[in-house]
C-alpha positions as CSV (number, residue, x, y, z in Angstrom):
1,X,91.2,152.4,142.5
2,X,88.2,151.7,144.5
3,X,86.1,153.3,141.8
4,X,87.1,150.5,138.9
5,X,86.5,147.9,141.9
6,X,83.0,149.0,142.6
7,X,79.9,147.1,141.4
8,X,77.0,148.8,140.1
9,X,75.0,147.1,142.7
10,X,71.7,146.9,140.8
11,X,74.0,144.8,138.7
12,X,75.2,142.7,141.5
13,X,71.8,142.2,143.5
14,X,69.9,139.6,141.2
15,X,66.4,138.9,142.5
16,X,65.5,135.3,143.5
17,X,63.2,134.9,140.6
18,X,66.3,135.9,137.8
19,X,69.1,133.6,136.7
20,X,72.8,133.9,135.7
21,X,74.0,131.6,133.3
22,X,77.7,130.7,133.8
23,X,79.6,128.5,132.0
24,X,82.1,126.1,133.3
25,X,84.7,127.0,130.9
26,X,84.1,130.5,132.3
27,X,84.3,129.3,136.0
28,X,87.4,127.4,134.6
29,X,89.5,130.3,133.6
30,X,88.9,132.5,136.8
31,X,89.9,130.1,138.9
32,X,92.9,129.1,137.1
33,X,93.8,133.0,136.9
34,X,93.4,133.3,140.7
35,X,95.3,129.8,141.7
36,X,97.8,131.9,139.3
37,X,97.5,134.8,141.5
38,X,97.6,132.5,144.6
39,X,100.7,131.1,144.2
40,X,102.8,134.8,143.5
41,X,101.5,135.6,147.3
42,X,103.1,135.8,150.5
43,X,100.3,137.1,152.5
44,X,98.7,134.0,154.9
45,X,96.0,136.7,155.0
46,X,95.3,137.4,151.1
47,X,96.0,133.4,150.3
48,X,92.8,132.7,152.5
49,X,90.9,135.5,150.7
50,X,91.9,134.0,147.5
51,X,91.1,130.5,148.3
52,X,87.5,131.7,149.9
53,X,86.8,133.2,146.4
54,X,88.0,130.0,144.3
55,X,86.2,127.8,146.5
56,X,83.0,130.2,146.3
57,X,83.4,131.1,142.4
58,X,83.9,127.1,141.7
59,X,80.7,126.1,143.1
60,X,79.0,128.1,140.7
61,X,79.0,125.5,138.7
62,X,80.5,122.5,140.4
63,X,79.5,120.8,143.3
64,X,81.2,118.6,145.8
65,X,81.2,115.3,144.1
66,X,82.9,117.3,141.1
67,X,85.4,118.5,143.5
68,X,86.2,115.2,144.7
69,X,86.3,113.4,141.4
70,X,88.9,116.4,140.1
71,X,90.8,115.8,143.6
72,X,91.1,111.9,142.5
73,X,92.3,112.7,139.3
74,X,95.1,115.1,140.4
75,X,96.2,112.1,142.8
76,X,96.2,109.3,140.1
77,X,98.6,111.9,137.9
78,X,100.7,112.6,140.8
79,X,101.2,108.7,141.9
């Protein structure tokens, strides 16, 4: 299992001067497939691993003003 897990890490090491262009509708999708993931687990232990990587994978493209303005919005549906 490890091997379809592992990164071909000339793949994964990009060099200050390249760029990644990610989408937000990309960003979007992975972490609504891991708050899917997230809520099917028991583990305190995994749940903070999976948080760690939605927080981390969402500021790809988002920053914290985005966060709060989505945290707002979920509040004003739920009231």
């Amino acid at each position: 299992m490890s091997d379809d897990l592992s990164i071909n890490s000339q793949q994964a090491d990009l060099s200050v001067d390249e760029f990644e262009e990610i989408s937000s509708d990309e960003v979007d999708r992975v972490v609504e497939a891991l708050e899917g993931i997230l809520a099917t687990v028991e583990s305190e232990n995994i749940q903070a691993y999976l948080e760690e990587a939605i927080n981390q994978i969402f500021t790809l493209v988002y920053d914290e003003e985005d966060l709060e303005a989505i945290e707002d919005d979920i509040q004003d549906e739920a009231a």
